[in-house]
N, C-alpha and C positions, 0 to 999 in steps of 0.2 A: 172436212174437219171431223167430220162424225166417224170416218177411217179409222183416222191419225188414232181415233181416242179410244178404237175397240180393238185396235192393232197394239196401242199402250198397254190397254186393260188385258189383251191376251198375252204381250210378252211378259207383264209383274206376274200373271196368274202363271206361266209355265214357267219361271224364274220361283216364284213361291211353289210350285209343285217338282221342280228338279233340287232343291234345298231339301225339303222333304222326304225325296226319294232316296236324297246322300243320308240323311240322318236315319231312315231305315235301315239303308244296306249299313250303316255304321255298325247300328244296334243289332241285329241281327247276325253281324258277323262273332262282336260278345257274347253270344247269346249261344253259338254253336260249342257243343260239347262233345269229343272226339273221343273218350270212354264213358264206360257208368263211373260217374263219379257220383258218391254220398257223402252229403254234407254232415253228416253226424261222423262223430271220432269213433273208430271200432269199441275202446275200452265203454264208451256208454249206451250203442247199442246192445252191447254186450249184457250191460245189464239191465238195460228193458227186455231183452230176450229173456234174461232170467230169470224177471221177477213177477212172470208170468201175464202180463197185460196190468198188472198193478201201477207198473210207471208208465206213463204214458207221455212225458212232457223232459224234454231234454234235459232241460236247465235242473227239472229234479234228479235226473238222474246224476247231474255232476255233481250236486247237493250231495249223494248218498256216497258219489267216490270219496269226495272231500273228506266228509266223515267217515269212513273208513281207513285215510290214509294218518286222519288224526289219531282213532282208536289204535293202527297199528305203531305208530310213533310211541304210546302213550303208554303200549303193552310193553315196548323194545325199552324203553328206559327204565321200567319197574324191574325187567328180568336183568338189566345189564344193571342199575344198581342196587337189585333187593340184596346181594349180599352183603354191601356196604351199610344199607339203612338197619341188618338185622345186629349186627357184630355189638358189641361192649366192648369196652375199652378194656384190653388187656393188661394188667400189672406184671411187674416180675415177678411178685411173691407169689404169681399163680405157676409159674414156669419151673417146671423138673429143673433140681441139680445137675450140673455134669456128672457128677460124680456118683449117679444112679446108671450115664450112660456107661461109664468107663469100667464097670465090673464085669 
């Protein structure tokens, strides 16, 4: 009887240890990386490179694209419509005769 039950106890034990052993080689095989790959985007290592050891933390760094991309947005529309916003309404009575062109 005492067999039966250390013969039990050792096929659950090697049955729980061959589970185990699947579930490593599972993970392990996700776990294999077959170039250098970095997890940071070039555009924001980029600018931790740049900004001399000042950023230090990713998520600021995309902080600081963001805001950049907002500043240049925000420049692009002032220059596309400053001549719009600068102009006055033109009258006729501001507008040369023809008949200063035609001599």
């Amino acid at each position: 009887m005492e067999e039966k039950i250390n013969n039990k106890e050792i096929s659950d034990a090697l049955k729980e240890f061959e589970d185990k052993n699947l579930e490593d080689k599972i993970n392990s095989y996700k776990a294999i990386k077959f170039y250098d790959e970095n997890d940071t985007p070039k555009m924001v290592g980029l600018v931790m490179k740049l900004s001399g050891g000042t950023i230090k933390n990713q998520k600021t760094a995309e902080y600081i694209l963001l805001a950049l991309i907002i500043l240049m947005f925000g420049l692009s529309f002032y220059f596309f419509f400053k001549d719009n916003l600068n102009k006055k309404d033109i009258n006729i009575q501001d507008l040369p005769d023809q008949t200063q062109f035609v001599e």
